[in-house]
C-alpha positions, 0 to 999 in steps of 0.5 A: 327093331330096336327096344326102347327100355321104360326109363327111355320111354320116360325121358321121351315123355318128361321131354315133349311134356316139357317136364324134363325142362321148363319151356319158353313157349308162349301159353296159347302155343303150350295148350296146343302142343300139350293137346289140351289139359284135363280140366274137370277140376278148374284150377289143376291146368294153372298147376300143370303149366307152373311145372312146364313154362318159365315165369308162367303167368296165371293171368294169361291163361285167365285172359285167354278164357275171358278172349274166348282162345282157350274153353273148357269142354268135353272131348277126350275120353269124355272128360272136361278138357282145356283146349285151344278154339281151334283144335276144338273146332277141328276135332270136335267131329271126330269125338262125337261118336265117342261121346255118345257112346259113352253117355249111353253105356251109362243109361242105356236103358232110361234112354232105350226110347230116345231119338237122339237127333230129336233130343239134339234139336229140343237141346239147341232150341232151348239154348237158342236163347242165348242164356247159359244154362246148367246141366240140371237147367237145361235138363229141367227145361227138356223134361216136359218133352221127355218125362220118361227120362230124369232130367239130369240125364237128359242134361247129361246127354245133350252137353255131354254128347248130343250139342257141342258145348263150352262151359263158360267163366268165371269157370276155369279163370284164376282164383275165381269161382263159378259153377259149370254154365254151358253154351253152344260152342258155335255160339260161343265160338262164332261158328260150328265145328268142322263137319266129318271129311265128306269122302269118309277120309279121316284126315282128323284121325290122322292129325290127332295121331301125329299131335299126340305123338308129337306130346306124348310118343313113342307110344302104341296104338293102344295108348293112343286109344286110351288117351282119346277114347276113340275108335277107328285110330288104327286106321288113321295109323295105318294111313300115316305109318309110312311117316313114322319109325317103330320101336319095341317096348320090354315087353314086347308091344309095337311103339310109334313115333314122329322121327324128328320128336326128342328121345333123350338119353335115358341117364339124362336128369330129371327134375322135381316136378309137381303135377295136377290131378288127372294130369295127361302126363299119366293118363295119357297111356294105357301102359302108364309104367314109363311114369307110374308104378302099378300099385299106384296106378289107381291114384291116377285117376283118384285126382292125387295130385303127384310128384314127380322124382327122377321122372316118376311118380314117388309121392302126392302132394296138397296145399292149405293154408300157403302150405303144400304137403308131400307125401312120399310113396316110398322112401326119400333120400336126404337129396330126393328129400331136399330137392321135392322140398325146394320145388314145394317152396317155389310152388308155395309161393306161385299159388300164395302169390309170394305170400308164403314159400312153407313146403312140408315133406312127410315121412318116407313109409318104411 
């Protein structure tokens, strides 16, 4: 089985991120294909497609918010995620398990007492109205029902798991700002998500192994696992694996992949890029070295916002005032240092709207 070395592994990531080039795609078609972007900071998914797509327009994605094509919601591994209706609708189902999992392990014991489905039905009868509400407001609205349970965890549990929901604008729109106002994704969406396969098949499972390898392979079972949060993958990859080819990793684990997905030469240049905290390009895997050293693991999932250079993560950056500031992880050279401060400048200038292209690139460690 032939060994794929981590600097391929990361040219095969850079390339179906579209990091290793900017992509021509129109936005709606980037989402999809990125499987949605973490979003829990609302304007990190406008930094992620500035350093994927030629001539990026913040507004289109704005628009696409404002049209109800794009939303904002909970589903992998619980986070909030920018995602396309459709996949939304589609993949819902095959998280909810996941996702109540997850609220519970936190407050297993103020919910021990709880019937989740009569929980689920008081949370719809509440949001019935039509109003958007708040996690604290709509766990306000509960507490009468629930008094054992505090009301921010009775919030939690019914958007976090229980209704499917989407936070709505100006949440999530350019420059805008606006706290996280939830309503029933059927509302919001004209109509309920997928129900699970009747014949327990798991035709979702299956779909969501073939797209996330499409964006992120060639990967193991494990990284997918560790990208969604759900369980059960193995054996969508088992009723799949006849349509995939196998690799070995350096160290030795099992990685699959779509035939036909790009695998560059590994000596093939990578560019600078700038990306958004909890960008999937990182998080995206359980064994993260193909794009991130261990001892800068953690900033991962700190919300550092990373430069990419030669392909992998080498410094974090921040803006202020029309100003980013990089601050590199380990020693730049003279061209590594000019190259981060050129895409800085073009950086600059999308988030000032031209106003400023002011990049300030700090001392290397010793």
């Amino acid at each position: 089985m032939t060994v794929l070395t981590t600097r391929a592994l990361n040219r095969a990531t850079l390339a179906r991120q579209m990091l290793l080039e900017r992509a021509d795609l129109p936005v709606l078609d980037a989402v999809a294909h990125l499987c949605g972007l973490q979003a829990q900071e609302p304007q990190e998914p406008y930094f992620g497609l500035w350093s994927r797509l030629r001539a990026f327009d913040p507004a289109v994605l704005s628009d696409l918010l404002v049209r109800r094509e794009v939303v904002r919601t909970h589903l992998m591994r619980r986070t909030i995620h920018l995602m396309t209706a459709g996949d939304t609708l589609a993949w819902r189902a095959r998280h909810d398990a996941m996702l109540l999992q997850r609220v519970l392990g936190v407050y297993r014991a103020e919910l021990a007492g709880v019937d989740t489905a009569e929980l689920a039905a008081a949370g719809r009868e509440v949001m019935a109205d039509g109003e958007s509400r708040t996690m604290p407001e709509l766990g306000r609205a509960l507490a009468g029902r629930f008094p054992e349970v505090r009301p921010r965890v009775l919030g939690e549990l019914v958007v976090g798991a229980l209704v499917p929901m989407v936070q709505v604008p100006p949440r999530g729109v350019w420059r805008a700002t606006g706290g996280a106002r939830n309503v029933p994704v059927a509302d919001w969406l004209g109509r309920e998500v997928d129900p699970p396969a009747p014949d327990g098949t798991d035709p979702v499972g299956r779909r969501l192994v073939r797209r996330y390898l499409a964006a992120y392979g060639p990967a193991a079972t494990a990284d997918v696992r560790a990208w969604s949060g759900v369980a059960g993958l193995p054996g969508a990859v088992a009723a799949i694996r006849d349509e995939l080819v196998s690799f070995r990793d350096e160290r030795g684990r099992e990685l699959l992949d779509l035939p036909g997905a790009p695998r560059p030469d590994p000596d093939t240049p990578a560019p600078v890029r700038f990306l958004p905290a909890f960008d999937n390009a990182i998080l995206g895997y359980h064994d993260r070295r193909r794009i991130i050293d261990d001892e800068h693991r953690g900033l991962s999932v700190a919300g550092e916002r990373a430069v990419l250079v030669d392909g992998r993560v080498a410094a974090t950056w921040n803006d202020k005032d029309g100003i980013v500031t990089v601050a590199p992880l380990r020693p730049f050279s003279r061209a590594d240092r000019a190259a981060v401060a050129e895409e800085g400048r073009a950086l600059a200038a999308f988030l000032s709207g031209g106003a400023s292209d002011r990049v300030e690139v700090a001392a290397s460690p010793a």
